[in-house]
N, C-alpha and C positions, 0 to 999 in steps of 0.2 A: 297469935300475933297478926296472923294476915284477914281472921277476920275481924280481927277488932281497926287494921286500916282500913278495908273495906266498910267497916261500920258507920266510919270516924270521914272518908270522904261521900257516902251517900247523907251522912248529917248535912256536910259540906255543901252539897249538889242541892239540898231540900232548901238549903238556908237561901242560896243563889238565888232559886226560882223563887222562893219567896220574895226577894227582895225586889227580880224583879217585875211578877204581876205586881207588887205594892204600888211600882211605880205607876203614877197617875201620868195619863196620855193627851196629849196635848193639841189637834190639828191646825195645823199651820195651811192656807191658801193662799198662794201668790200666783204673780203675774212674770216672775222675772227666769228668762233663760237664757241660754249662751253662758257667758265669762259671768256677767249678772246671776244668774242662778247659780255657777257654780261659787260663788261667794256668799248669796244666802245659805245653801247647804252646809258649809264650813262654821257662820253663826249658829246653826243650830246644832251641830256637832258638838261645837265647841262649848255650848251653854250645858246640852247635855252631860259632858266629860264631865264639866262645874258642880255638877253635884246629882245626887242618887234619888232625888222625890220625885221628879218629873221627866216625861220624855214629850218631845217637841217632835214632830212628825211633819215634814214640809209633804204639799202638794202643788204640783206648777197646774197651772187650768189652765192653762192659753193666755195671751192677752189680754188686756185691760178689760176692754168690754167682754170679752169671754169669761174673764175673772167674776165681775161684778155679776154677769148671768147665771152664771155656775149658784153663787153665794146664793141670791135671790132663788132659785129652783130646787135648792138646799132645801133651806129656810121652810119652802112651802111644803116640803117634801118632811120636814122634823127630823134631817138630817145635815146640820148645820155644821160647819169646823166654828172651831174656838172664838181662830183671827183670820180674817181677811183681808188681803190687800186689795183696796178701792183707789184710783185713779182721782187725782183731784174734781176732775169735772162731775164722778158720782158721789161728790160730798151732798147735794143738796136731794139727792135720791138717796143716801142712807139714810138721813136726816128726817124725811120722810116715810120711812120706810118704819111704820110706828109697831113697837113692841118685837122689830129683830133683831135690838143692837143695845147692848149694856153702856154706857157712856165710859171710857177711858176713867175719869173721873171717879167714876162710882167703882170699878175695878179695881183701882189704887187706896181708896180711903177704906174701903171692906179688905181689903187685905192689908193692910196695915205697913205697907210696903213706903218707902219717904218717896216723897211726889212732890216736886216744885215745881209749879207750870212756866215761874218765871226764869228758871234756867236755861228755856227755852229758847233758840232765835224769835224774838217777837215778830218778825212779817212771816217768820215757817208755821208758829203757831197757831198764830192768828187766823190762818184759812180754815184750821179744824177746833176752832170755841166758841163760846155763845158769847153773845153780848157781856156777858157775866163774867167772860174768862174763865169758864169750864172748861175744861176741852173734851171732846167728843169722840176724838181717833186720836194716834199717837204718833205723829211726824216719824217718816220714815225715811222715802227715800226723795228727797228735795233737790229740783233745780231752778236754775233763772237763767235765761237769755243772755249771751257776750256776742263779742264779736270774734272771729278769728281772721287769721290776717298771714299769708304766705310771703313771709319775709324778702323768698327768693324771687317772687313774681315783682313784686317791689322795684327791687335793684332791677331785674332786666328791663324794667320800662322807666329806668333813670330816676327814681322816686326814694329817697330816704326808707333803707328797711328798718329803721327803729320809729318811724311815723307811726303815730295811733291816733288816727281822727277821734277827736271827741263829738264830733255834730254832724248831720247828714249832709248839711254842704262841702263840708270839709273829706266827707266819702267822695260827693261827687267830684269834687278834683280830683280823688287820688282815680277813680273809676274812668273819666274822658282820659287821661293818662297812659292805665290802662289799657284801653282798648283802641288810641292812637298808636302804642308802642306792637299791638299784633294780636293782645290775649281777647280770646274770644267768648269767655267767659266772667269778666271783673269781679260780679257779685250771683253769688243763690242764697237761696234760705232754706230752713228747716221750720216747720209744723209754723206756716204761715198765719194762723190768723192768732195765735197762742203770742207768736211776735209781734207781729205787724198792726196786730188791733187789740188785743186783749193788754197786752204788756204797753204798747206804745200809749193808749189810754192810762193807764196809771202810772207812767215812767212821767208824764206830762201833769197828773194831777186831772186827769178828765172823767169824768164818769164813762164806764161800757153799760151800764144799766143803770135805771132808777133802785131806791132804796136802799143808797150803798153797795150797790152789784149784787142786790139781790139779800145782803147780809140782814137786813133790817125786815124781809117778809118774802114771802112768793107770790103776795102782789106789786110784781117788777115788772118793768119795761125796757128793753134795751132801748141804747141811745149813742150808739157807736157811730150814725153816721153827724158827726157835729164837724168844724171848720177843718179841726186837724186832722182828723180821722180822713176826711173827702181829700186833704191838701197832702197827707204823705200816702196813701195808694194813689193819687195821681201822680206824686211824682215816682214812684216806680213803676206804674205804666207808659211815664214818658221813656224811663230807663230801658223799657222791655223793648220799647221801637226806638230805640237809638243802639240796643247791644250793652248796655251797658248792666242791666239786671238780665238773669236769666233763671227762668221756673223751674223748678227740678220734682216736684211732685208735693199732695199733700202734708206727708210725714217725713222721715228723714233721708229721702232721695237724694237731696243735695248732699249727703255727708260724703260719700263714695267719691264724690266728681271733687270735691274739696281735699278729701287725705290724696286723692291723685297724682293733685298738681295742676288738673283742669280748670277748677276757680278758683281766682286770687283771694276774694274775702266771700267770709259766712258767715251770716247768723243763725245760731245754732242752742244748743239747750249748754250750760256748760259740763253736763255730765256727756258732752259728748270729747273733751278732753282726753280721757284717755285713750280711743279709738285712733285719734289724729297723733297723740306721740308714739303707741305702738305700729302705725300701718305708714306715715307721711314723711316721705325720702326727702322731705327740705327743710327749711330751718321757717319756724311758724312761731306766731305771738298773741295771746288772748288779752284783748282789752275790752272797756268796757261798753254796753250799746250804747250804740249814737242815738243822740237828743235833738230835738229843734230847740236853738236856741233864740228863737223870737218866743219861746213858749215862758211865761211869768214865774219866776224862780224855779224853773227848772234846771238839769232832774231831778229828779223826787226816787220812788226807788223803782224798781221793777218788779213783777209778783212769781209766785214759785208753778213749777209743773211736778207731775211726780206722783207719788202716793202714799197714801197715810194707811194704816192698821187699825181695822174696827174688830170689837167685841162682838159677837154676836149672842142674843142673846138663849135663854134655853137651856142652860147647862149649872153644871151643882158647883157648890162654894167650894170645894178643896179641887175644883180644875180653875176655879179663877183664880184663887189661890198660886198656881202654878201660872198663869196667865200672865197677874202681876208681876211675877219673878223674872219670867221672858222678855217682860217687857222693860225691865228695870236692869234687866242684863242688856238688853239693845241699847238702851238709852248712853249705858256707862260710858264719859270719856272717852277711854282706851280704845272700846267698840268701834264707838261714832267716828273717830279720827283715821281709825284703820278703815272704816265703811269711803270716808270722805276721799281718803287717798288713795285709795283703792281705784275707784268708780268718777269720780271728780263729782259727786253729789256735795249738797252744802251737808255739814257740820251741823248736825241742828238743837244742837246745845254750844252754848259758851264755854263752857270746857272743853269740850273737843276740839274747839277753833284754837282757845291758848294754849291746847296741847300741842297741837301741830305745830302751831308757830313755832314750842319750844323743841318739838323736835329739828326743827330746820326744815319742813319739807317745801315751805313756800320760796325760800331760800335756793333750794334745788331745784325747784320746779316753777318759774318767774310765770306768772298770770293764773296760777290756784288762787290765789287767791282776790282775785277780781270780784269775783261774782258775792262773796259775802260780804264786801265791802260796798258793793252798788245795792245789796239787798239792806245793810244796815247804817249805810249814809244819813239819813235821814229816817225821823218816824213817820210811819205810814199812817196813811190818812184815810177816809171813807174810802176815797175813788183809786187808793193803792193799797190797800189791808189784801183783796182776794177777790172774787169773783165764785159767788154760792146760788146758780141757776140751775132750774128743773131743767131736763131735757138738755141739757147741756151737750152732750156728745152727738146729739141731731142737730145742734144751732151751728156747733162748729162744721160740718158736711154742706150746712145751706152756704155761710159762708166761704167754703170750700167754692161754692160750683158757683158764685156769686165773681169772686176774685179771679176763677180761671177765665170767665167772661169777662172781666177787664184787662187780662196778660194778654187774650187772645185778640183785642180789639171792637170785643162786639159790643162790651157797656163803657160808660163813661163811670169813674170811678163815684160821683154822688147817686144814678142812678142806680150802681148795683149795690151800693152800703144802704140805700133806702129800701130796696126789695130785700136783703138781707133781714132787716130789722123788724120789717113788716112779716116774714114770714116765719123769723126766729120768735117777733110777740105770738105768732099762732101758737107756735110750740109751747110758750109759758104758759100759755092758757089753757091749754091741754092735762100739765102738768099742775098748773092749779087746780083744775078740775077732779084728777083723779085723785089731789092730794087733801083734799077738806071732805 
C-alpha cells in the first residue's frame, strides 16, 4: 500500500513539473516602481493565476529612458523580452527602429485573439497607429494634464473654495488674490514643457511641429514658438517676477510643495491624483486645464503622457500567442477600471470608463473624472491627435534649459522658444538622418 502511494504521488509530482516546464514564458520590461510597480506585479500575478499556458515574468529596468535603452541593447544583443514599456516620447524611435518590433496589430490578428482598435479611447490611441488606424503598441498606461486646486488655500485668501477657473485669466485673479492674502507660492507646475507647450499647443488647436506633429513624416519641423506659444510663456514669466508662478524643477518637483500645502494650484499629469488624496492634509479639487479664451473655438482636447507596450520582435508564434493573451487580459474592462482607479491613469477603453462610472467611483471621488472628459470633449485634430518626433526626449531637455532662462530672467520668452526650435530642428535632422 505504501508503495503504491508513493508511486501514485511521484506520478503526481512528474505531472506537476510537466505542466509547469510546458508552460510557455513570457518577459515583461517596464518602467514602473514604487506603489506603480507594485500594482503592475499584481496584473501579472493575477493573469498568471488565470490560467496554466503561460507565465508573464515582469522586469523593472529603471526609468523611461533606461527602460527604452535597456530594450534597444537587448535587441542588439538577440536578447530581447517579449513587451516593453516605451514612454510616449520613444514612440517615433520604436517606430524607427526597423525589424525590432512586431506591430500590436499583427500580434492580435495571428493569434486569433478579438481586437477592436475602436474600443479604444480615440485621442489614447491614436498616439500609437498609423495613418491607417493600425495600431503599433498597445495603450497602457495614459495621462493628460488638470489642474489642481487647494480648496483650503482658497478660503484663507477670501476666494470661493468651489472656484474652478476655466481660463488663465480667470487663474490670474485667483493667483494676485493669492499672493495679496500671504501665500508665497499661488502656482507650480509639473513636467513643464509636456504642459506649458506641448499640451497647451493642441489644447488650442496649434501646431508643436510641421507634418501633423511629426505624424505624417520625420521630415518635421518644430514650430512651437508661434503667437500663443511666445504670449503664455510670457505670461508666466511675468508671473515668476511678480510671485505669483513659481518653478519647482523639470519633472515632478512641484508635486511635494503642492500635497504639502505650500502651493495653492498645480498643473500636474492627472495620474498624479492619487499621491495628492493619500499624502494632502486639506480638502483639494481637480479641474480642468485652463485655456485662452481669445484662442478660436477653444479648447479643443489635450494630449496623453504615459506609455504604451511594444512587441518586440525575434521570438516564435506559441510566445506571441501568449503575448496576445496578456495583452487581451490588460485591455479587459474590469482590468483597465481597477488600473484607472487605482493610479488615476485614463481608462483607455470605453468600457472601463462605463464600468467605473457604474461602479460609483467618480461619484466618490469628484474630479476622476476630468481628464477623460477634457481628453474626449471634442475629436482630435492633426495639431491635437499626438506628438510622434525623433529625438524627442533630447528636444524636451533643450527646452528645459531654454524656459529655465526665461523663469530666471536672462531670455525673453520669443527669444528662447526660437532657440529652442532652432536647436530641437538640429535634433530632427539628426534623427532623420540616422533613420533613412
Amino acid at each position: 500500500m505504501y508503495f503504491r502511494a508513493l508511486i501514485s504521488a511521484a506520478t503526481a509530482l512528474t505531472a506537476m513539473v510537466g505542466a509547469a516546464q510546458a508552460q510557455t514564458e513570457i518577459q515583461f520590461w517596464h518602467a514602473m516602481t514604487g506603489r506603480l510597480g507594485e500594482l503592475v506585479d499584481k496584473q501579472i500575478s493575477d493573469f498568471n493565476a488565470s490560467q496554466s499556458d503561460y507565465t508573464v515574468i515582469g522586469n523593472y529596468k529603471g526609468n523611461y529612458s533606461e527602460a527604452l535603452n535597456a530594450g534597444i541593447a537587448a535587441f542588439r544583443a538577440g536578447e530581447q523580452p517579449h513587451i516593453l514599456q516605451v514612454f510616449e516620447v520613444g514612440t517615433a524611435t520604436m517606430m524607427a527602429a526597423k525589424g525590432a518590433i512586431k506591430p500590436v496589430y499583427e500580434v492580435m490578428e495571428e493569434s486569433k485573439e478579438p481586437f477592436d482598435p475602436s474600443a479604444y479611447l480615440a485621442p489614447v490611441a491614436g498616439y500609437y497607429t498609423t495613418a491607417e488606424g493600425q495600431m503599433l503598441s498597445l495603450p497602457y498606461n495614459s495621462s493628460t494634464p488638470v489642474l489642481y486646486i487647494n480648496k483650503d488655500a482658497l478660503k484663507a485668501a477670501g476666494i470661493d473654495p468651489e472656484t474652478k477657473p476655466a481660463t488663465w485669466p480667470e487663474v490670474e485673479e485667483i493667483l494676485v488674490k493669492l499672493k495679496e492674502s500671504g501665500n508665497a507660492c499661488p502656482l507650480t507646475t509639473a513636467w513643464q514643457s509636456w504642459i506649458h507647450l506641448e499640451n497647451l499647443s493642441a489644447y488650442h488647436n496649434k501646431p508643436f511641429a510641421t507634418k501633423s506633429n511629426g505624424f505624417e513624416g520625420i521630415d518635421t519641423e518644430l514650430v512651437f514658438n508661434g503667437d500663443l506659444q511666445v504670449k503664455h510663456i510670457s505670461k508666466l514669466a511675468e508671473w515668476v517676477k511678480d510671485g505669483l508662478f513659481s518653478y519647482s524643477g523639470r519633472r515632478n518637483e512641484g508635486g511635494a510643495r503642492f500635497r504639502s500645502g505650500e502651493c495653492a494650484m498645480f498643473t500636474e499629469s492627472s495620474a498624479g491624483y492619487a499621491g495628492v488624496k493619500a499624502e494632502a492634509q486639506f480638502d483639494f479639487a481637480v479641474t480642468n486645464l485652463p485655456y485662452w479664451p481669445d484662442q478660436e473655438d477653444a479648447p479643443f482636447n489635450t494630449i496623453i503622457g504615459g506609455a504604451s507596450l511594444w512587441v518586440m520582435s525575434g521570438h516564435d508564434a506559441p510566445e506571441y500567442a501568449g503575448v496576445a493573451k496578456f495583452l487581451t487580459y490588460l485591455s479587459s474592462a474590469e482590468v483597465q477600471a481597477q488600473w484607472h482607479q487605482d493610479t488615476g491613469y485614463l481608462p483607455i477603453t470605453l468600457s472601463a470608463y462605463d464600468l467605473t462610472k457604474q461602479q460609483g467611483f467618480y461619484d466618490k471621488n469628484p474630479g476622476t473624472d476630468v481628464a477623460i472628459l477634457q481628453m474626449t470633449g471634442k475629436a482630435p485634430t492633426a495639431n491635437s491627435k499626438g506628438i510622434r518626433l525623433g529625438n524627442f526626449d533630447q528636444i524636451r531637455t533643450v527646452i528645459d534649459e531654454e524656459l529655465e532662462a526665461v523663469w530666471q530672467g536672462q531670455k525673453d520668452a520669443k527669444t528662447a522658444l526660437d532657440e529652442a526650435v532652432s536647436r530641437g530642428n538640429d535634433l530632427l535632422r539628426r534623427f532623420e538622418q540616422s533613420a533613412r
